[in-house]
Structure formats: structure tokens, C-alpha cells
C-alpha positions in Angstrom: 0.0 0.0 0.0 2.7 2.8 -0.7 2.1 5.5 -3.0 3.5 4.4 -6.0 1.6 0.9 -6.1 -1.8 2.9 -5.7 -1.1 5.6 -7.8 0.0 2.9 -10.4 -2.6 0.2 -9.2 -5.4 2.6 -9.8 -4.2 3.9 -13.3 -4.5 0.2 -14.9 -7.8 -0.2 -13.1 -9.0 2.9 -14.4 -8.1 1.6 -18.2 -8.7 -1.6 -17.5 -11.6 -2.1 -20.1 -9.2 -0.6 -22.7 -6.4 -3.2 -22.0 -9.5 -6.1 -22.3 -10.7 -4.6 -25.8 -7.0 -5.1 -26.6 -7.0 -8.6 -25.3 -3.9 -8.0 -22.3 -4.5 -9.4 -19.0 -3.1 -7.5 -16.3 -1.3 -9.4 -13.5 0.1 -7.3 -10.7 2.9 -9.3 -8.6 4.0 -8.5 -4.8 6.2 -10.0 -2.0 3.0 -9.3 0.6 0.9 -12.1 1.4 -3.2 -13.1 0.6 -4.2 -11.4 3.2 -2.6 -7.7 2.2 -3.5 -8.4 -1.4 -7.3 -9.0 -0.5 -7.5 -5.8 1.3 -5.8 -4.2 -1.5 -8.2 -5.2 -4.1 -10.8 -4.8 -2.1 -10.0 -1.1 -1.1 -9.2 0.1 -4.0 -11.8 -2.3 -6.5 -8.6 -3.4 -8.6 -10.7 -5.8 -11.3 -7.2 -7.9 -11.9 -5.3 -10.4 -9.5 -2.7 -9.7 -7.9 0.2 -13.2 -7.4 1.5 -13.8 -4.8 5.7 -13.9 -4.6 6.3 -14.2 -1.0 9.7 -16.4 -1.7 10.9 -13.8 -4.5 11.0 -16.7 -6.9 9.1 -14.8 -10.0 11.0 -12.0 -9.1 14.3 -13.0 -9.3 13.3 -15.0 -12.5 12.7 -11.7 -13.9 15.7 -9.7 -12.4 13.4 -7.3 -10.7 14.5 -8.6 -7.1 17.5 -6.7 -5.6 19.1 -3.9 -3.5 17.1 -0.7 -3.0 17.7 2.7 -1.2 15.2 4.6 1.0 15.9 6.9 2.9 19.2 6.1 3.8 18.2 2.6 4.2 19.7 -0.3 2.1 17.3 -3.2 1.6 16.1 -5.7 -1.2 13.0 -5.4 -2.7 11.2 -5.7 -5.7 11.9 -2.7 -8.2 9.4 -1.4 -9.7 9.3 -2.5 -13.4 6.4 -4.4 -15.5 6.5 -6.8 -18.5 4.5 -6.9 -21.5 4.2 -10.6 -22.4 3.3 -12.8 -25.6 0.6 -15.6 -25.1 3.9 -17.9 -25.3 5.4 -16.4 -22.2 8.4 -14.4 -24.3 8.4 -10.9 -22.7 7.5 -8.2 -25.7 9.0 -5.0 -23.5 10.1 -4.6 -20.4 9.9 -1.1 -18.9 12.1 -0.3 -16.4 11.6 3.4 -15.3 7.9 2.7 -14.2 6.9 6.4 -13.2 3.3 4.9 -11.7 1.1 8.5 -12.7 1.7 7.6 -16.5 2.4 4.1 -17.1 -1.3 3.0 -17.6 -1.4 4.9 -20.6 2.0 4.3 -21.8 1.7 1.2 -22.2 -2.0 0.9 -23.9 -0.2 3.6 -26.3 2.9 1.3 -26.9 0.0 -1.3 -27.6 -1.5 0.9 -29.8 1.4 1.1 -32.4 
């Protein structure tokens, strides 16, 4: 429930119906466990799952597991970056540099080229 995972959370719900006319399924993944992610959904009506990655396996499968810094702190996380994927599993496009205000749209414009 930080900031960024709302902010960005909220943007693909709010297109959500655009990324179904185009066929994507939007899979959101986090360390937290069933619990957190219910509430999540819940609170904020998110109409896609979210996995569960509690062991950082998917994570570190896709390189997205490491050290982070906040606040003076040193820690590892998961960084924020998404995935688009082909029905075959191959990632598409990986971005990166998720800024969570704009990536909803972002990527349904990538998808629209």
C-alpha cells in the first residue's frame, strides 16, 4: 500500500476495459501475502489479480528482485518495473523506469502502435 503501487494500481484499473478490448490481462505481482492483497483489491476495486511472490521466486526469474535505497536505508526489494508478455510467455518489452502517474497509458499507447 505505498504510494506508488496505488497511484499505479489505480491507473490500470482505471483503463482496465481498454487493456481487455485489446486482449492484455493485467497481472500485478507482490512479496505481501493473501491477506494484504485482499484488502488491497478490495480497497481500491482493482478488477485484476494480484500473485503472490512471498519467496521472490518470479522476481528474481525476472531480475526485478535486488538492493534498494530509502531513505538512507539499504534493503532488497522488488523494483518497480512491468512486463508486457506474448501468449507464449516471451516478454515483448520490459519497462524499467515505471513512473506509476503515467504508465497505464503508456503502455496501452505502446500497444496501440
Amino acid at each position: 500500500m505505498t504510494p506508488g503501487c496505488i497511484t499505479e494500481a489505480c491507473g490500470l484499473r482505471d483503463l482496465h476495459i481498454e487493456y481487455r478490448k485489446l486482449n492484455i490481462l493485467i497481472l500485478g505481482v507482490s512479496a505481501d501475502g493473501e491477506k494484504s492483497h485482499r484488502k488491497f483489491i478490495t480497497k481500491y476495486d482493482l478488477p485484476f489479480p494480484l500473485l503472490i511472490d512471498q519467496d521472490h521466486s518470479m522476481s528474481e526469474a525476472f531480475g526485478v528482485w535486488g538492493e534498494k535505497q530509502f531513505m538512507g536505508k539499504t534493503f532488497n526489494g522488488i523494483h518497480r518495473m512491468s512486463f508486457l508478455l506474448s501468449e507464449s510467455g516471451k516478454i515483448e518489452r520490459a519497462y524499467h523506469k515505471v513512473k506509476p502517474a503515467d504508465h497505464a497509458k503508456q503502455v496501452l499507447s505502446d500497444l496501440s502502435n
